[in-house]
C-alpha positions, 0 to 999 in steps of 0.5 A: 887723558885730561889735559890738567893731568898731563900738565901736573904729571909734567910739572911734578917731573921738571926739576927747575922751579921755573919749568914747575912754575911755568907748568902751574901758570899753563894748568891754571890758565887752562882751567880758567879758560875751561871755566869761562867757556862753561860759564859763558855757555850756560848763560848762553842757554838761559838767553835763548830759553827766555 
């Protein structure tokens, strides 16, 4: 299971705002980091193909 599932499912059963917010910041933020390490490999592998 992803882990962005698990965070969402987390965040839908918290009833305090601030646990839900706390669970959208660590959903958003894995995200990002996701992106970024993507990004980073692909620019990775066009530096070694020229």
């Amino acid at each position: 299971m992803k882990p962005t599932i698990i965070l969402g499912a987390a965040s839908a059963l918290m009833r305090s705002k601030r646990a839900k917010l706390l669970f959208l910041g660590l959903q958003f933020g894995y995200l990002t980091y996701r992106l970024v390490k993507e990004k980073r490999q692909k620019d990775m592998a066009t530096e070694h193909s020229h």
